[in-house]
C-alpha positions as CSV (number, residue, x, y, z in Angstrom):
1,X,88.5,93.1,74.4
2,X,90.2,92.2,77.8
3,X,91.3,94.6,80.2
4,X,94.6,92.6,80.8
5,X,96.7,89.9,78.6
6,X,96.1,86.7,79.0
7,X,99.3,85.8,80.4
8,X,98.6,87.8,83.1
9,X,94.6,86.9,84.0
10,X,94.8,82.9,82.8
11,X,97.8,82.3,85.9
12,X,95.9,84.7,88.2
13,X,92.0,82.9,87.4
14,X,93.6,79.8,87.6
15,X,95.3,80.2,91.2
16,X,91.9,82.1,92.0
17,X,90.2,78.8,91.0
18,X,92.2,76.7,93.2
19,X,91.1,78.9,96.3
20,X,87.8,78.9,95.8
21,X,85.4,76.4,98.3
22,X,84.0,73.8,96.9
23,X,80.6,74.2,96.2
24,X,77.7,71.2,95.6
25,X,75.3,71.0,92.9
26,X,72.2,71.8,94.2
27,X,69.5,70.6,91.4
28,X,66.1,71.8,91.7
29,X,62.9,69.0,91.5
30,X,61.3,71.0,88.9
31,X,64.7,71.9,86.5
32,X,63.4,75.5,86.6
33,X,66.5,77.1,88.5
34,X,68.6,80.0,87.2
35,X,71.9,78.5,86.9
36,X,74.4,80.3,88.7
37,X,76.8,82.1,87.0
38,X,80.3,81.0,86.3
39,X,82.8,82.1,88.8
40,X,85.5,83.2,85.7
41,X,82.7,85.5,84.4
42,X,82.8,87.3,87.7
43,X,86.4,86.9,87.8
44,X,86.7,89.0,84.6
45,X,84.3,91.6,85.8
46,X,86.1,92.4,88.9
47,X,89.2,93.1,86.4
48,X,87.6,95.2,84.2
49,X,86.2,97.8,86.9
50,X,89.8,97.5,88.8
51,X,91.9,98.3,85.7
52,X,88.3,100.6,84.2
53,X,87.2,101.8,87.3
54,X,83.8,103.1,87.6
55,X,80.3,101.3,89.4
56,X,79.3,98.0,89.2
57,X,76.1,98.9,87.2
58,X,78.2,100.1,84.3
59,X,80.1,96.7,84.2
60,X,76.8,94.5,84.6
61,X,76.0,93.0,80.6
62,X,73.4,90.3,80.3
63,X,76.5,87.6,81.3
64,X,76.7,89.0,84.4
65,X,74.0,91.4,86.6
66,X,75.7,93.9,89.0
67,X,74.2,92.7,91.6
68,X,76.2,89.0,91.1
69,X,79.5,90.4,90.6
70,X,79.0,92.5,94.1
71,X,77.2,89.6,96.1
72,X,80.1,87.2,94.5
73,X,83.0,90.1,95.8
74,X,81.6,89.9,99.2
75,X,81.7,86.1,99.2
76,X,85.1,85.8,97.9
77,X,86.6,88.9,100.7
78,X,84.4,86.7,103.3
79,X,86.7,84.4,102.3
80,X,90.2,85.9,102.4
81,X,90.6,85.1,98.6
82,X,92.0,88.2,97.3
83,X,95.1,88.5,100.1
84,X,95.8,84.9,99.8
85,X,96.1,85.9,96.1
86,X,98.6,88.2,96.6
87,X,100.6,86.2,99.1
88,X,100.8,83.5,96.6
89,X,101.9,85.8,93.8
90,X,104.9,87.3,95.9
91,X,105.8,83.4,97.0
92,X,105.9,82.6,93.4
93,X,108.3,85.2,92.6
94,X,110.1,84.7,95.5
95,X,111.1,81.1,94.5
96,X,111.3,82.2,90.7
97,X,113.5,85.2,91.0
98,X,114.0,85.8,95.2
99,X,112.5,88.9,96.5
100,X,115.0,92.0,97.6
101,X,114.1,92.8,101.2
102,X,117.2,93.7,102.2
103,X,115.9,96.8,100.8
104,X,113.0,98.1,102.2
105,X,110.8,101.4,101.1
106,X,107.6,102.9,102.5
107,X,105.5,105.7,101.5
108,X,102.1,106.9,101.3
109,X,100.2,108.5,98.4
110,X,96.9,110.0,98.0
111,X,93.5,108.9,96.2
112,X,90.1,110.4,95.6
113,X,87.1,109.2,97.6
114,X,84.1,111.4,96.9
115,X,81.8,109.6,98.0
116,X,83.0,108.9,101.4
117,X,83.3,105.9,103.5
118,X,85.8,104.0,105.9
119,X,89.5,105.4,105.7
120,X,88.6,108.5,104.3
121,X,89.0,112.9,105.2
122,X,89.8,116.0,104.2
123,X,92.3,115.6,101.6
124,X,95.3,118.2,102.3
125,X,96.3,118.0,98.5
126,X,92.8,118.4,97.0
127,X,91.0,121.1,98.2
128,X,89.8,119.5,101.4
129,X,87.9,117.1,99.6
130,X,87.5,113.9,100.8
131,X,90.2,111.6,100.2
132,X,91.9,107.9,101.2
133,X,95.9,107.6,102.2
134,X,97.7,104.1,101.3
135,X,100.9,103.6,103.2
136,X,102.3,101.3,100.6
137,X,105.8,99.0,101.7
138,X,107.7,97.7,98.7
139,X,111.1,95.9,98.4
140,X,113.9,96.9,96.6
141,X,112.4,95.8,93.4
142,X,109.8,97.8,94.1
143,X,106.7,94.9,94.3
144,X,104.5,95.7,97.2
145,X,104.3,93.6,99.7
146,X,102.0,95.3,102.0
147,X,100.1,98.4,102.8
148,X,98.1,100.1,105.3
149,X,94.5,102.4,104.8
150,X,93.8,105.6,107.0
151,X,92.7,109.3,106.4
152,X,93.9,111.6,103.6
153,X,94.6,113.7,106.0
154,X,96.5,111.3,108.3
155,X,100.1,112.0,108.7
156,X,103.1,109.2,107.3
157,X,104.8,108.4,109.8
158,X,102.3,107.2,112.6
159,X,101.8,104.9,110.2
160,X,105.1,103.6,109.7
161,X,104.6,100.9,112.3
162,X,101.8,99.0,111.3
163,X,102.9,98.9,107.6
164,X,106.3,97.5,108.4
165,X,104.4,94.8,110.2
166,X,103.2,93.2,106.7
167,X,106.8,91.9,107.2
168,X,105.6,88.9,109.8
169,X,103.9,87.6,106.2
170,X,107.6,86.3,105.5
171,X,108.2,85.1,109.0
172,X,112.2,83.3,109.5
173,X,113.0,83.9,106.5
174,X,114.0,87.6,106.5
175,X,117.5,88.5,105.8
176,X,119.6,89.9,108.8
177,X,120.3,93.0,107.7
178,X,117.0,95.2,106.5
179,X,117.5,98.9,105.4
180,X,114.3,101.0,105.2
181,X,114.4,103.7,103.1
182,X,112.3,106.8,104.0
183,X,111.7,110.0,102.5
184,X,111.7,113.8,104.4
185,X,108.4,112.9,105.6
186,X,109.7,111.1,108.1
187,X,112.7,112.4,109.4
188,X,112.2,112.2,113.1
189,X,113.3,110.4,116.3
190,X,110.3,108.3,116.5
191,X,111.2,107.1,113.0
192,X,114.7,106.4,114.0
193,X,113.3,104.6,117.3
194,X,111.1,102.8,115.9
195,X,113.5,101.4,113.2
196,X,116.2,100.5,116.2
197,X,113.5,99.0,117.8
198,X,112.6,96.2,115.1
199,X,116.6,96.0,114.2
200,X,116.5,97.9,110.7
201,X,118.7,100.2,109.4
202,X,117.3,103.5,108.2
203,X,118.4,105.9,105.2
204,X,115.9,108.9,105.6
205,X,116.2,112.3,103.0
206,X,116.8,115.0,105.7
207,X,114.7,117.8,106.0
208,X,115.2,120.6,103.9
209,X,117.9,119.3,101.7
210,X,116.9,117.9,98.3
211,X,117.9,114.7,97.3
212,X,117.4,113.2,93.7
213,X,114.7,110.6,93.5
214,X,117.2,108.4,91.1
215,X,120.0,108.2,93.9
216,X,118.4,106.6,95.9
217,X,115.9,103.2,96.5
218,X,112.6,105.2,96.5
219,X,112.2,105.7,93.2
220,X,111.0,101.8,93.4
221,X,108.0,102.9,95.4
222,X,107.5,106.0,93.1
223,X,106.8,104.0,90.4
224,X,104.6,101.3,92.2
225,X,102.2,104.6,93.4
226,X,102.3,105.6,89.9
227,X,100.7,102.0,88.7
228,X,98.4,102.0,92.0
229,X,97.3,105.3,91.2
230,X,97.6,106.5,87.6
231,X,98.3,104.2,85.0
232,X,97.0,101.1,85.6
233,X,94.2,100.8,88.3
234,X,91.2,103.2,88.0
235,X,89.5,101.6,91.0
236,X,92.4,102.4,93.2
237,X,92.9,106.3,91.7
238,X,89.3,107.2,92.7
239,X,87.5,104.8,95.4
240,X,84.1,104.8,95.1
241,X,83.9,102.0,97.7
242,X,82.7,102.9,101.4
243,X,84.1,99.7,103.0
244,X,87.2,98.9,103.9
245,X,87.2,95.5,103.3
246,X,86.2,96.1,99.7
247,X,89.0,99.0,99.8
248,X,91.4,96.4,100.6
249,X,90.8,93.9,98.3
250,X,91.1,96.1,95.3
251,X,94.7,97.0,96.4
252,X,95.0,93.3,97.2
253,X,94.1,91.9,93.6
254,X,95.9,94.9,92.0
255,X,99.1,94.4,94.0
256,X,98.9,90.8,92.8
257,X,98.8,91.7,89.2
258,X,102.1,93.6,89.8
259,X,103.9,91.4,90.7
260,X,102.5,88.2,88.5
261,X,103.4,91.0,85.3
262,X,107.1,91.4,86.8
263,X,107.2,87.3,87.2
264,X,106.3,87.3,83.5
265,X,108.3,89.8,82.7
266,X,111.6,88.9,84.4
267,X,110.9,85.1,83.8
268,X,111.3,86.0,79.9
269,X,114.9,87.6,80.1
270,X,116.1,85.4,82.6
271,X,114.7,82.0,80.4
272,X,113.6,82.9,77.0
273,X,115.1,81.2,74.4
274,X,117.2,82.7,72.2
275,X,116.2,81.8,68.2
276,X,117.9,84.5,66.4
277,X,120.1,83.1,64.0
278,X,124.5,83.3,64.5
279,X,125.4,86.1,62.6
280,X,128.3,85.3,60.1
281,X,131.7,86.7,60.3
């Protein structure tokens, strides 16, 4: 049974497809080569221990060794496949729907990393144990557009800069006016500064006075953390990965099926077709 619908994975393999190098035929003089496997099978793979979670070993079948789908991972990060992925997915809604960045939210959330690694420490909200921060910007929509990996223990609003920086993905064709909206954590004047200083607009939850999530934008952002972290990506709610490249990528190819579902989603009650019958008087 597939881990996601086809609607979803066909659009997503077949712009994966397109991105992949060409690669030549090598036949061997005696016909005795193991042929390699196909690209899709890996493809799958990759989805089923993103949306599953768990090792590589515990994917691996007789399609597909462990030892391919990792080896195959590496080439295709080598290669810059998985961000491209996501860039095309957020210019394909872009030009389908239009993407709200006039409205701007950041935030960083939390995962398990017990075994270690790059961009992980003491978690502050588990025991100490080891842990991996994403710094996650999303637009008013709430479809993330980039992110940033540190320390669990690393605080939010150090990395405010360099996750507002995804925004050079979209070049000229920002809107003038951008409004960032912040939570408590980072009510300060280097938030403020730093906001004047790239020409946003900042709406930031004071300190010590509560503010309901559903009055304001980051409630967008709330949700995407929830998806990243506990309802649809296992991979991404406890990293077993060391590296951060590999880190990366999973939040790459997840954030791309985001927003390819809301495409799907939003594409269908903008443009579907209404066959219900007239109802009689």
């Amino acid at each position: 049974m597939p881990v996601l619908p086809s609607s979803i994975t066909d659009p997503l393999w077949d712009q994966c497809q397109a991105l992949l190098p060409k690669r030549a035929v090598a036949a061997h003089p005696l016909g005795c080569h193991r042929p390699r496997i196909p690209d899709r099978f890996v493809f799958d793979k990759l989805l089923a221990r993103l949306v599953l979670g768990g090792t590589y070993q515990q994917h691996a079948d007789h399609t597909c060794s462990a030892t391919t789908v990792s080896a195959r991972q590496d080439e295709w990060i080598a290669n810059d496949l998985f961000e491209r992925l996501h860039r095309l997915a957020l210019k394909a809604y872009d030009e389908a729907i239009g993407l709200d960045l006039e409205n701007l939210v950041v935030d960083g959330c939390i995962a398990k990393a017990a075994g270690g690694g790059q961009n992980t420490g003491r978690s502050p909200v588990d025991r100490g144990k080891s842990g991996l921060k994403r710094s996650v910007l999303v637009d008013g929509g709430g479809l993330p557009l980039g992110w940033v990996l540190a320390d669990a223990n690393r605080d939010d609003s150090p990395l405010l800069r360099p996750t507002l920086e995804a925004l050079r993905l979209f070049g000229f064709h920002l809107p003038p006016s951008i409004t960032v909206h912040l939570d408590a954590g980072y009510d300060s004047q280097p938030t403020r500064a730093l906001l004047e200083e790239l020409g946003c607009a900042g709406r930031i939850n004071p300190r010590g006075q509560f503010v309901p999530i559903n009055h304001t934008h980051r409630w967008m952002i709330e949700r995407t953390s929830s998806w990243h972290n506990n309802r649809g990506f296992k991979a991404l709610a406890i990293v077993t990965d060391r590296r951060a490249v590999a880190q990366d990528a999973w939040v790459a190819l997840a954030s791309a099926v985001i927003v390819i579902r809301r495409l799907l989603r939003r594409a269908w009650t903008a443009c579907r077709w209404d066959a219900r019958p007239a109802r009689r008087p």
